[in-house]
N, C-alpha and C positions, 0 to 999 in steps of 0.2 A: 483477570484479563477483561480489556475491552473491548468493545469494536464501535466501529465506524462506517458507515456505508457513502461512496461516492460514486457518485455516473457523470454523465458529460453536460450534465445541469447543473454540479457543483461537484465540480473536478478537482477541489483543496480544502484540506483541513489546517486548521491553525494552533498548535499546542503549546498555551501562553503559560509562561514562566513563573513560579509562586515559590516561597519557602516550602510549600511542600511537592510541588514537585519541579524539578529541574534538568530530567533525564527523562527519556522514554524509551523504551524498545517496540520495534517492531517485528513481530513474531510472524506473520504470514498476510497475504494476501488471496483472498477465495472470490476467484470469478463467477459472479451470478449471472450475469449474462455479454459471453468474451466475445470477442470479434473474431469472426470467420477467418483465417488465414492472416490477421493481421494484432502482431500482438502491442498492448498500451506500453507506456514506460513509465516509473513509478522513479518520481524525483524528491528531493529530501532538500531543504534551504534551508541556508539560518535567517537571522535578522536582517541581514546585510545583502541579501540575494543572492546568497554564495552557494553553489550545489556543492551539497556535502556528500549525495549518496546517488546514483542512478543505476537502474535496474529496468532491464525488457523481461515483461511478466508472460513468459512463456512456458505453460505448465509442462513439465515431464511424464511423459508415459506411464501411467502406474502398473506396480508389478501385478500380475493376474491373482495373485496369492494373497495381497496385502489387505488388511482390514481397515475398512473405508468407514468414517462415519457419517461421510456426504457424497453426492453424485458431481460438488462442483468441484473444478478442477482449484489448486490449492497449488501457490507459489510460497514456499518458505524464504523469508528474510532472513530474520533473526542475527537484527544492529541495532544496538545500542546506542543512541544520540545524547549527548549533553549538550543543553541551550542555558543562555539566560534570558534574553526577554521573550523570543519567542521561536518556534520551529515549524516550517509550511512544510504539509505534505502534498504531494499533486500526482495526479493521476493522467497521464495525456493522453490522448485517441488519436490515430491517423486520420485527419481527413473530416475530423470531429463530427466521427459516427459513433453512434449511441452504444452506451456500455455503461455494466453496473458492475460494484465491486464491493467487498465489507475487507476491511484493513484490522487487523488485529495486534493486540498491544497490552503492553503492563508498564 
């Protein structure tokens, strides 16, 4: 697993296409510092500007019981992408107020 870190000073990652890798997943996103009452949206494009995946990163309640490895809130993806030349990920803010985030992946 990898990660990635993006805020509203580099709100996209670019996951360029090779014989070794051609497909990525994205397993979760962990808010490090979210926005008060207003949540980001988490977009997926191919080569071609094509939104292939959007998502409002609005974390859910965690259960009071549940074993936490961190204090930050934790959006689960877990989508699978196939590209070929290359796949943008983007992170948007309302209002392009500051926020940080680590994107995870294999």
């Amino acid at each position: 697993m990898d990660r990635i870190k993006l805020n509203d000073q580099q709100p996209e990652f670019v996951f360029t296409g090779s014989e070794e890798r051609m497909n990525v997943e994205i397993l979760k996103v962990i808010l490090k510092e979210p926005l008060p009452g207003k949540p980001l949206l988490l977009q997926i494009l191919d080569e071609n500007n094509f939104l292939l995946y959007e998502k409002f990163l609005i974390p859910k309640k965690s259960d009071p019981i549940a074993v936490r490895f961190t204090s930050d809130p934790e959006i689960p993806i877990n989508k699978r992408f196939i590209f070929h030349a290359f796949l943008k990920l983007c992170v948007l803010a309302p209002d392009d107020l500051p926020y940080s985030v680590e994107v995870e992946f294999s």
